[in-house]
KEBA-109478 format. One record per residue: residue number from 1; residue in one letter; x, y, z of N, C-alpha, C, CB in turn. Coordinates in steps of 0.2 Angstrom, whole numbers, plus 5000, padded with zeros to 4 digits. Glycine has a CB too. Layout:
[node NUM A [X Y Z] [X Y Z] [X Y Z] [X Y Z]]
...
REM end
This chain:
[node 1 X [4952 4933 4632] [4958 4938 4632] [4964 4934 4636] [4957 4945 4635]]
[node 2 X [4972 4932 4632] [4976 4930 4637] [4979 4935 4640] [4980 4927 4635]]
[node 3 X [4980 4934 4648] [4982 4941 4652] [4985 4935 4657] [4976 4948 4655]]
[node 4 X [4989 4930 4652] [4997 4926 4657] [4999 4920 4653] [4994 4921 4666]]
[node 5 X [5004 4920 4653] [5010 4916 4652] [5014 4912 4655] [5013 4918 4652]]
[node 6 X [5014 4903 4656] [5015 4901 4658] [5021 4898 4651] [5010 4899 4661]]
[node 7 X [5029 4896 4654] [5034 4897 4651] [5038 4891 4654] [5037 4904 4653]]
[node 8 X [5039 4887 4649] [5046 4880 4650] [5052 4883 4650] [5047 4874 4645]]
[node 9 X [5058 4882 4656] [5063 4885 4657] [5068 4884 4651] [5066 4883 4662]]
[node 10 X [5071 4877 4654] [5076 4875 4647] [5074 4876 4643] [5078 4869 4644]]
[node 11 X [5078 4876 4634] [5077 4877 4628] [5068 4883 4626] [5076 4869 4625]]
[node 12 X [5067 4885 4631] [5063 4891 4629] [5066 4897 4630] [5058 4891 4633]]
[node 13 X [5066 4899 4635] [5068 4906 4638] [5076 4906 4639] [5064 4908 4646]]
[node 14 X [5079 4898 4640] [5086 4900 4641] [5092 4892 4639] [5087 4902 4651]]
[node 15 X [5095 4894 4636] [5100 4889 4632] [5103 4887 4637] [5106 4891 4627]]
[node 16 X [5102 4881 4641] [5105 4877 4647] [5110 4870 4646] [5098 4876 4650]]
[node 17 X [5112 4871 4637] [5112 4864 4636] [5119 4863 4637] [5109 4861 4630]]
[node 18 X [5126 4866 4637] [5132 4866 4639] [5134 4866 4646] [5134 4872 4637]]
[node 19 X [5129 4868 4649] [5130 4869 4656] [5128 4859 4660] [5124 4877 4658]]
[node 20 X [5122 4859 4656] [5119 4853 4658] [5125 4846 4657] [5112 4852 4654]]
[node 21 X [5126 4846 4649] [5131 4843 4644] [5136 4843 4649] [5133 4847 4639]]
[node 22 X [5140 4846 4654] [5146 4849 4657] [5145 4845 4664] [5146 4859 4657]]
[node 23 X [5141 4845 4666] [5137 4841 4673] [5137 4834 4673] [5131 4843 4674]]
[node 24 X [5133 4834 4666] [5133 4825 4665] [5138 4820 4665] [5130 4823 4658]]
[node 25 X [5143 4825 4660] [5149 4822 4659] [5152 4820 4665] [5153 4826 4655]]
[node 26 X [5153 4826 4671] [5156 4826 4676] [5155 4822 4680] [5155 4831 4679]]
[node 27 X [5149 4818 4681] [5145 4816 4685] [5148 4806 4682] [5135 4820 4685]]
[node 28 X [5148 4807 4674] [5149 4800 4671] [5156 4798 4671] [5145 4799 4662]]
[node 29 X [5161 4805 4672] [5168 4802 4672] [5170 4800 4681] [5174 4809 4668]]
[node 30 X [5166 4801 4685] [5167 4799 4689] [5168 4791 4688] [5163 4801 4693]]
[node 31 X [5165 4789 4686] [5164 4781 4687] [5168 4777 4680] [5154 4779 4687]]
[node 32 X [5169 4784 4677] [5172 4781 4670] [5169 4779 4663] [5175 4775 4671]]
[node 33 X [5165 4779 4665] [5157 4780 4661] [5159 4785 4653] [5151 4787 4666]]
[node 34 X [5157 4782 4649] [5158 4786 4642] [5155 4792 4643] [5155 4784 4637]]
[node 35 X [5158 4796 4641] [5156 4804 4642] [5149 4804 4634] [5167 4812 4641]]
[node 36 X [5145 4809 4637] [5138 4812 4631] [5139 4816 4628] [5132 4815 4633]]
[node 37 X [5139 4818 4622] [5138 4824 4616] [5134 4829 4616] [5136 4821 4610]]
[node 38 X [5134 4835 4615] [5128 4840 4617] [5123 4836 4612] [5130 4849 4616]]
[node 39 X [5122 4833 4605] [5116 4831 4604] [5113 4826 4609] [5115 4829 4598]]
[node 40 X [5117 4821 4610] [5114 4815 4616] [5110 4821 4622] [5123 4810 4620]]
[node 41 X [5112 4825 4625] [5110 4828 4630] [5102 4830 4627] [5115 4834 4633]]
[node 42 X [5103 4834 4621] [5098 4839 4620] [5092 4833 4621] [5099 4842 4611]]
[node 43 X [5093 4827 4618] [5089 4822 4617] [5086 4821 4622] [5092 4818 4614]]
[node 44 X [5091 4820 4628] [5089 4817 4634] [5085 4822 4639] [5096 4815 4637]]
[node 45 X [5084 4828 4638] [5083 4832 4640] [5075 4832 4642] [5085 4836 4637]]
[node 46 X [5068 4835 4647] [5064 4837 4646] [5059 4836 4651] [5064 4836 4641]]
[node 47 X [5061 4829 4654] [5059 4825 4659] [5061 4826 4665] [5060 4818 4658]]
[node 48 X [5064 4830 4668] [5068 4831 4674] [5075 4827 4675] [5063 4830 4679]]
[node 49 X [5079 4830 4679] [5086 4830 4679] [5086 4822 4681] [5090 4836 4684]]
[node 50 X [5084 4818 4684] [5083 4811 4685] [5081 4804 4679] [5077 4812 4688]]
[node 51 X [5076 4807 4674] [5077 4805 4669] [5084 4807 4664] [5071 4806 4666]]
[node 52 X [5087 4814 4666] [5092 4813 4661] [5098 4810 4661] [5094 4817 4660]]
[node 53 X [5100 4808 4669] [5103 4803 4671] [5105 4797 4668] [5101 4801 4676]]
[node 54 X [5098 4793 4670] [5096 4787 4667] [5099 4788 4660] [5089 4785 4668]]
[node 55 X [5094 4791 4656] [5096 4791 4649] [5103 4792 4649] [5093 4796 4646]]
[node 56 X [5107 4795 4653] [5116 4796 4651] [5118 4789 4653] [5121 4803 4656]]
[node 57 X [5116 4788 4660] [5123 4780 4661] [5119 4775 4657] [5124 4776 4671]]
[node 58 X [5125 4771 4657] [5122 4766 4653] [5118 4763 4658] [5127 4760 4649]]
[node 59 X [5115 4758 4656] [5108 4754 4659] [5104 4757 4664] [5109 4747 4662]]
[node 60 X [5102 4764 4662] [5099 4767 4666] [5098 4766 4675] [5094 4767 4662]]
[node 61 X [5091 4765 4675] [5090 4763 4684] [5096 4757 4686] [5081 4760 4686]]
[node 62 X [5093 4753 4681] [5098 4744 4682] [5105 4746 4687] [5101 4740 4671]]
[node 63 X [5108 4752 4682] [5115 4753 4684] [5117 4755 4691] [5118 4759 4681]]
[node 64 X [5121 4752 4697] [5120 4752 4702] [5123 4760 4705] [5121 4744 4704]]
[node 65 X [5127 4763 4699] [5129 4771 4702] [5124 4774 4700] [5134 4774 4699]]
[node 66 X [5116 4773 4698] [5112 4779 4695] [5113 4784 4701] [5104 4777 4693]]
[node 67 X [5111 4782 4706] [5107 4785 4712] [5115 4792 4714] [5104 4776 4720]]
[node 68 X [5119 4789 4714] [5126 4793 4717] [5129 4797 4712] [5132 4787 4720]]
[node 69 X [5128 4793 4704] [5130 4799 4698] [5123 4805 4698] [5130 4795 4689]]
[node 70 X [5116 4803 4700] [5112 4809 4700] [5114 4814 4704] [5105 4806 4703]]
[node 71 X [5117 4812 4712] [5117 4815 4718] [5125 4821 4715] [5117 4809 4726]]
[node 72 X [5130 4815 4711] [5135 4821 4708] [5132 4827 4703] [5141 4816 4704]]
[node 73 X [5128 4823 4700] [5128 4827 4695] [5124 4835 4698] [5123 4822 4689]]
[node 74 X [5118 4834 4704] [5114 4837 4703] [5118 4844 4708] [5108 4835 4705]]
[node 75 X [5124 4840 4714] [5131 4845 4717] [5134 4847 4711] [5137 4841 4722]]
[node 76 X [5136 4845 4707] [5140 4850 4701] [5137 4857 4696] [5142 4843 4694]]
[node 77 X [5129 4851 4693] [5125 4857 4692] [5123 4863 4695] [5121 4856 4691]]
[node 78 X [5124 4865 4703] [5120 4868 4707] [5128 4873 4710] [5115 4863 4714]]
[node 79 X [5132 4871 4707] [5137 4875 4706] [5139 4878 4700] [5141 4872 4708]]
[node 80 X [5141 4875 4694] [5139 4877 4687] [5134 4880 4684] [5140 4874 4684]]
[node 81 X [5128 4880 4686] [5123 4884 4680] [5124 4888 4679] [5116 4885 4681]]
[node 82 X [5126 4892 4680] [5129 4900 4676] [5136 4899 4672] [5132 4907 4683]]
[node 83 X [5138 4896 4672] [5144 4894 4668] [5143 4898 4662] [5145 4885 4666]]
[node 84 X [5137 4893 4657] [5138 4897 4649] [5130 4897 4648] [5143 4891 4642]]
[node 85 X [5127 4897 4651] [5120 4897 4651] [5118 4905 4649] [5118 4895 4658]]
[node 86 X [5112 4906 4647] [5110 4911 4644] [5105 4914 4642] [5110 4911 4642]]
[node 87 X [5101 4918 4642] [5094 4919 4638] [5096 4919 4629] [5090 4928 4641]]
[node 88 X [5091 4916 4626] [5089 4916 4619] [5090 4923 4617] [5081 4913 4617]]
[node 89 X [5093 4925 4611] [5092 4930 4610] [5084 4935 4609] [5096 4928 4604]]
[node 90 X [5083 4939 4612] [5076 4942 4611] [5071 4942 4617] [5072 4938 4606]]
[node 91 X [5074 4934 4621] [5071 4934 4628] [5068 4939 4630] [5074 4934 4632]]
[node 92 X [5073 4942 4634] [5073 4949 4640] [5070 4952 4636] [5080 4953 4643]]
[node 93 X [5069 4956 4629] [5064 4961 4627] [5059 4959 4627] [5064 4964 4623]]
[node 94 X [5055 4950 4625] [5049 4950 4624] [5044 4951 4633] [5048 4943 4620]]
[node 95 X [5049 4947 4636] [5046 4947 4645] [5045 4955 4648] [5053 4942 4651]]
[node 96 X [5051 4960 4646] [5049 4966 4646] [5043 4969 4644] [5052 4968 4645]]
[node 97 X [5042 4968 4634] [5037 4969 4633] [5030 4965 4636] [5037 4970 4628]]
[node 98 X [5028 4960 4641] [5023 4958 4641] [5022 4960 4648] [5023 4952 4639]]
[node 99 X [5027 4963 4653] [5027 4965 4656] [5025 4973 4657] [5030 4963 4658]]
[node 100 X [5026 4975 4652] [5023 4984 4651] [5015 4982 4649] [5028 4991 4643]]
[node 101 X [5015 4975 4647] [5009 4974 4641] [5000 4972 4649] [5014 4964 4633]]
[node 102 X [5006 4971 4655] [5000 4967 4662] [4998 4962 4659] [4991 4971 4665]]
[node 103 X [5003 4958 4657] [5003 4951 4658] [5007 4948 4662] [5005 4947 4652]]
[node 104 X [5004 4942 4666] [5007 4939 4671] [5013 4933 4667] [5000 4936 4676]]
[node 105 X [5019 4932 4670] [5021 4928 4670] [5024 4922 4675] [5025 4930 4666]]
[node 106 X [5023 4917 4671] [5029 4912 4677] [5032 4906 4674] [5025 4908 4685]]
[node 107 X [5034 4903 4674] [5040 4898 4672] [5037 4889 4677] [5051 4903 4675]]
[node 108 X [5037 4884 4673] [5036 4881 4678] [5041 4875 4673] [5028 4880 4680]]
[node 109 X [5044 4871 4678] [5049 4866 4671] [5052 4860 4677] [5057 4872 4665]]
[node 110 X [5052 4855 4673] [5054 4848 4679] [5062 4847 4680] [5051 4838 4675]]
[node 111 X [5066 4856 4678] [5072 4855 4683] [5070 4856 4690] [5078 4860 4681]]
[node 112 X [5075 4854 4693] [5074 4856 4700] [5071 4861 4703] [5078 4856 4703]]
[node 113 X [5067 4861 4710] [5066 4868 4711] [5072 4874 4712] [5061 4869 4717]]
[node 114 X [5075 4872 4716] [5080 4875 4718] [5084 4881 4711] [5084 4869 4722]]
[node 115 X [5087 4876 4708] [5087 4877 4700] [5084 4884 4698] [5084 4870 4695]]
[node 116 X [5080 4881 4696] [5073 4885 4693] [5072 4892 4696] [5067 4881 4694]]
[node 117 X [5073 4891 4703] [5071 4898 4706] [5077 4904 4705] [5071 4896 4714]]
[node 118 X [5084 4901 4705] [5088 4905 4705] [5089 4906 4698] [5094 4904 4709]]
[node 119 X [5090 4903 4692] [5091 4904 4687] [5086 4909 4686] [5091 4900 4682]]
[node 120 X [5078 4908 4686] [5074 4914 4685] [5076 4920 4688] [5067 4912 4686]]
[node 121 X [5079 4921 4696] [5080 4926 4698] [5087 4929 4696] [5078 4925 4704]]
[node 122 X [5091 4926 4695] [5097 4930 4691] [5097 4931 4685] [5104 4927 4691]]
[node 123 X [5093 4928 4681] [5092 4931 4672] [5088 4936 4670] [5090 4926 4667]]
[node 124 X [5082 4936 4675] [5076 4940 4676] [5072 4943 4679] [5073 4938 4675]]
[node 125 X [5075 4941 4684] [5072 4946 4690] [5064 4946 4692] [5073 4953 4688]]
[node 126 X [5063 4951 4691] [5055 4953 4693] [5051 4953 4685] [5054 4964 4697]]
[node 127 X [5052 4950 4679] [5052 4949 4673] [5046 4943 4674] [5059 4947 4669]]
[node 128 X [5048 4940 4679] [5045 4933 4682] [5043 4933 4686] [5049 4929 4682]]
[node 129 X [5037 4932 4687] [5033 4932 4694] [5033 4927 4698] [5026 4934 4692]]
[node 130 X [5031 4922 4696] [5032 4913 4698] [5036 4910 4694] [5025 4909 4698]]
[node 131 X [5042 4905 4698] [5045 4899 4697] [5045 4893 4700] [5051 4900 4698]]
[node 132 X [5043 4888 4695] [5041 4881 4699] [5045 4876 4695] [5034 4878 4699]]
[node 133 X [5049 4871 4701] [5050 4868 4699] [5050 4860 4700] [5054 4870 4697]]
[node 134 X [5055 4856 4699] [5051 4849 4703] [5053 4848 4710] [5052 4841 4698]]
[node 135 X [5048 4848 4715] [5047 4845 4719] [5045 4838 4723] [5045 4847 4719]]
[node 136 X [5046 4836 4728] [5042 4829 4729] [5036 4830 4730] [5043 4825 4736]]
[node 137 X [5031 4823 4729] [5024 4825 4730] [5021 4828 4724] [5024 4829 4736]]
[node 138 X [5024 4831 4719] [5021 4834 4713] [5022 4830 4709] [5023 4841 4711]]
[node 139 X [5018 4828 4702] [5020 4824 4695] [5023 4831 4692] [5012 4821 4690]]
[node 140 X [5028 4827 4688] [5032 4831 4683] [5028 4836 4678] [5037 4826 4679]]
[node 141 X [5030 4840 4674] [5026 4838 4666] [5028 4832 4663] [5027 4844 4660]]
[node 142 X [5022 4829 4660] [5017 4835 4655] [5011 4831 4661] [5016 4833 4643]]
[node 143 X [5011 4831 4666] [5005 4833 4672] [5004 4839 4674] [5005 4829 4679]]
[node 144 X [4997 4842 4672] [4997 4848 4674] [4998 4851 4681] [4992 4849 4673]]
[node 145 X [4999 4849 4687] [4998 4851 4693] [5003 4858 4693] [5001 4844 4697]]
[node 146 X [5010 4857 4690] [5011 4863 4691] [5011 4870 4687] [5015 4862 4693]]
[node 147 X [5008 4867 4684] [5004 4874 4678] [5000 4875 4682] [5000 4872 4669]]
[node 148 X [4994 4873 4686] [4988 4871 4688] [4991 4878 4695] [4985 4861 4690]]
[node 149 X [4994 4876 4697] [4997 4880 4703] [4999 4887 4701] [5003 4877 4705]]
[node 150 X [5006 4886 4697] [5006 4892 4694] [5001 4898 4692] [5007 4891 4689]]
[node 151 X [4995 4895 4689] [4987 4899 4687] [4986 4901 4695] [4979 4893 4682]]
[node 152 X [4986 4896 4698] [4983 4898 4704] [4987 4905 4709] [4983 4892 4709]]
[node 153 X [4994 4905 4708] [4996 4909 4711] [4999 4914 4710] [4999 4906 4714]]
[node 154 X [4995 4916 4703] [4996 4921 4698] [4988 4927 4699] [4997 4917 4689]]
[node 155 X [4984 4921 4703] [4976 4925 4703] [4973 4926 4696] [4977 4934 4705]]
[node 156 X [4974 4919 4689] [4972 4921 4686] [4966 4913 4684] [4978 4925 4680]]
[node 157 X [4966 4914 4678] [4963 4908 4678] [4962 4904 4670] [4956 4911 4681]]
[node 158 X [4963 4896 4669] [4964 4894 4663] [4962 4895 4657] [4964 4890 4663]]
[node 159 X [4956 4899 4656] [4954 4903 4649] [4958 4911 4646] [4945 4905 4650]]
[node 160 X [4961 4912 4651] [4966 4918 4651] [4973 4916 4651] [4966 4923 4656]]
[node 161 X [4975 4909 4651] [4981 4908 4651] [4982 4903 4644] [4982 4905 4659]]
[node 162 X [4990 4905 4641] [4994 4902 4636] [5001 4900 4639] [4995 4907 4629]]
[node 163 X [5002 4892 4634] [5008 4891 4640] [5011 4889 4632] [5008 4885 4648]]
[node 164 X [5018 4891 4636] [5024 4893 4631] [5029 4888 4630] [5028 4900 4633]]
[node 165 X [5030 4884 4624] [5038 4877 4627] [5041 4873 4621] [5035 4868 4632]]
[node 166 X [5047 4871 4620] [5050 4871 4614] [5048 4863 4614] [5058 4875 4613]]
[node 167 X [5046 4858 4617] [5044 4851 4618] [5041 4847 4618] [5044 4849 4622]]
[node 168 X [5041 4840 4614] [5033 4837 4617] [5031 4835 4622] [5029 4832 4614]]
[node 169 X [5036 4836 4628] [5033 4836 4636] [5028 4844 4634] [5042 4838 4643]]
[node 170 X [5028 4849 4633] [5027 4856 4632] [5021 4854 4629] [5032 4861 4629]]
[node 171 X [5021 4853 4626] [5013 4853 4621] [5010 4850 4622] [5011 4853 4615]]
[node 172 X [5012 4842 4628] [5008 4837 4631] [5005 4842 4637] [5012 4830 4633]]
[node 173 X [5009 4845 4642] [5007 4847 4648] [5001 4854 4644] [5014 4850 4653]]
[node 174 X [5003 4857 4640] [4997 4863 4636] [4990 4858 4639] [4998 4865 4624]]
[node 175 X [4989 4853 4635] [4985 4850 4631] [4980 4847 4637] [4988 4845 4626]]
[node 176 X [4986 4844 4643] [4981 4842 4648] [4982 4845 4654] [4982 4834 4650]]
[node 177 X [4984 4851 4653] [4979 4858 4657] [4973 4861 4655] [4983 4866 4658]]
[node 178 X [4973 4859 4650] [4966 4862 4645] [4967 4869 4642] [4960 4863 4650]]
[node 179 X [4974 4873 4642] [4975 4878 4638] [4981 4878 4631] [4977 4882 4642]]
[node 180 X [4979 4881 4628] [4984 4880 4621] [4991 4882 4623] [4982 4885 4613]]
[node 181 X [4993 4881 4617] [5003 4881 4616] [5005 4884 4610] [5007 4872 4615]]
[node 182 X [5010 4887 4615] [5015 4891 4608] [5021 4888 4609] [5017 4900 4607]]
[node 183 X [5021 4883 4602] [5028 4880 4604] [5032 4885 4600] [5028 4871 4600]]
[node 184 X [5041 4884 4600] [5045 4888 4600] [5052 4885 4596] [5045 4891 4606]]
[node 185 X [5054 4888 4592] [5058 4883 4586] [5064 4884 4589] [5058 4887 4577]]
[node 186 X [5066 4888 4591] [5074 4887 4592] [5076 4886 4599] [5077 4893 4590]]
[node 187 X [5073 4881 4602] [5076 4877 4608] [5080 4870 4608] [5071 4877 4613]]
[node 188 X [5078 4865 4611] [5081 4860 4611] [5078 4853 4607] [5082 4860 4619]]
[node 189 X [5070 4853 4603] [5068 4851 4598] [5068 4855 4592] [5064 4848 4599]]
[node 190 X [5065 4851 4586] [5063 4853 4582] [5055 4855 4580] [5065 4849 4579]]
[node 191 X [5054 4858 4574] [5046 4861 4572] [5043 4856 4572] [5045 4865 4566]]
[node 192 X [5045 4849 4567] [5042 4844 4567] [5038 4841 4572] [5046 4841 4565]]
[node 193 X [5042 4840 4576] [5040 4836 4583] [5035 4841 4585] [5046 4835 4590]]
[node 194 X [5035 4846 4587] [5029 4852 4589] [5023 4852 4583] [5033 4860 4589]]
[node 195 X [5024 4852 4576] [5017 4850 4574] [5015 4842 4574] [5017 4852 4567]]
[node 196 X [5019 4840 4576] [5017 4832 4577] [5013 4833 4582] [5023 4825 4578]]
[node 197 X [5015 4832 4590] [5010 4834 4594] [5005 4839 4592] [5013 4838 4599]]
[node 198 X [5005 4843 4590] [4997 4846 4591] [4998 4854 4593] [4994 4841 4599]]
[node 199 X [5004 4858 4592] [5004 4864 4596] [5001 4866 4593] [5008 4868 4598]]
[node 200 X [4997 4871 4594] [4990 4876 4591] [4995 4883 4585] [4985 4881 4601]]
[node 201 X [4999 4886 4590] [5003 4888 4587] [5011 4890 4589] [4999 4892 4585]]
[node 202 X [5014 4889 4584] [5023 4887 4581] [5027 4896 4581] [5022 4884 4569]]
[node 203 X [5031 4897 4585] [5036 4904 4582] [5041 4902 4582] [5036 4910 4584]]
[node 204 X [5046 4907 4578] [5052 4905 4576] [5059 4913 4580] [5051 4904 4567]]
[node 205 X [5053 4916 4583] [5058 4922 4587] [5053 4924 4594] [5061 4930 4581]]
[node 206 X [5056 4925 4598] [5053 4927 4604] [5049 4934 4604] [5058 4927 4609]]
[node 207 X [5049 4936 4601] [5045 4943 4599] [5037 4940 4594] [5051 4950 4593]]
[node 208 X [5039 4934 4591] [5033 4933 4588] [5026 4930 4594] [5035 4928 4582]]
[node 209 X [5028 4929 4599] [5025 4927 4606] [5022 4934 4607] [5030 4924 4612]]
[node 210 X [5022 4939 4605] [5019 4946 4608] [5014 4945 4603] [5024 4953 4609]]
[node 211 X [5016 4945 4595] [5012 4946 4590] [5007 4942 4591] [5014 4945 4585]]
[node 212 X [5009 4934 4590] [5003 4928 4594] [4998 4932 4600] [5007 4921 4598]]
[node 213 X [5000 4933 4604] [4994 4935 4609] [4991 4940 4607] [4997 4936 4615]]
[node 214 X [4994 4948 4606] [4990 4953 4602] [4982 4949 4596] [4997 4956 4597]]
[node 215 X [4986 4943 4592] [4979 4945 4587] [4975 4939 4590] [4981 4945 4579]]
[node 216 X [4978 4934 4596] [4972 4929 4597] [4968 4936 4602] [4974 4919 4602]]
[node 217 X [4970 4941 4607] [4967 4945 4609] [4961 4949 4606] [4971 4948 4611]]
[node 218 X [4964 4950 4599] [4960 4956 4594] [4955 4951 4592] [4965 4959 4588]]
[node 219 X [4957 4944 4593] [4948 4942 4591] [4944 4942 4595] [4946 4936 4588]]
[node 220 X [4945 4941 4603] [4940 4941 4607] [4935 4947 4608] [4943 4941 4613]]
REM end
């Protein structure tokens, strides 16, 4: 019986990609740097705010501003994330119903922690029980560690738990936690790439995540 939810921030629960888009640029017109396209970003996305860097300037690490455009980028973002940022349409009513439903939730995703904490707590509140995000000392996804944690600090355990992500970071970290995935169509990839990995199972609106867990429940 799944009774928890483990949740990827970006392109799942919340359109983050104007806001991110808006930072990068900020951070690349310092130096004069060609500014990125929101699909370049989308692309670049998934790995944590470090890899997205790289992926924006040119010659990534090689480039000898990575280290100081990261440190702009990550002062700009930590001012702007609320700019145009958002929940997916349907969000807030599925987390509510899962929450009338005594399912646990929590969000774990390789933006920053700091990030991660306040976005979940201004969009959601108590919707959201645990926020993790990347830390030193922790592997990013798709290493389980902080799923692994999550489960732990939820009191539940990995045969009760489904984790939720629109990525194949998302369905790699599912896969080597040892619990399945509901990958999710309308974030920052496509379906394709989610059945190419491997996700067990595909929706295409946030309410169909209540239906999914209802009938893998109704077979137990």
């Amino acid at each position: 019986m799944i009774d928890t939810v483990i949740f990827d921030l970006d392109g799942t629960l919340l359109n983050t990609l104007e806001d991110l888009k808006d930072s990068t640029n900020f951070a690349l017109r310092k130096f004069n740097y060609p500014e990125r396209t929101v699909e370049e970003v989308r692309n670049f996305v998934g790995n944590g705010v470090q890899k997205l860097i790289e992926r924006a300037i040119p010659n990534g690490l090689e480039n000898k501003d990575y280290a100081e455009c990261l440190k702009l980028f990550k002062n700009h973002y930590a001012q702007n994330m609320y700019n145009k940022t958002a929940p997916y349409p349907g969000i807030k009513e599925m987390l509510e119903e899962l929450k009338l439903k005594g399912i646990k939730t929590a969000v774990v995703s390789n933006k920053f922690d700091l990030a991660v904490k306040e976005l979940c707590s201004k969009y959601f509140g108590n919707l959201i029980e645990i926020a993790i995000g990347e830390s030193e000392n922790v592997r990013k996804k798709p290493a389980p560690d902080s799923v692994l944690r999550a489960i732990k600090e939820l009191n539940s355990k990995k045969e009760f738990c489904i984790y939720s992500g629109d990525s194949d970071v998302d369905v790699q970290t599912a896969r080597n936690t040892g619990i399945d995935c509901i990958g999710v169509t309308w974030g920052f990839r496509d379906r394709a790439l989610l059945e190419q990995e491997g996700a067990k199972y595909i929706i295409n609106k946030p309410f169909e995540l209540i239906e999914t867990i209802n009938k893998i429940n109704s077979c137990n």
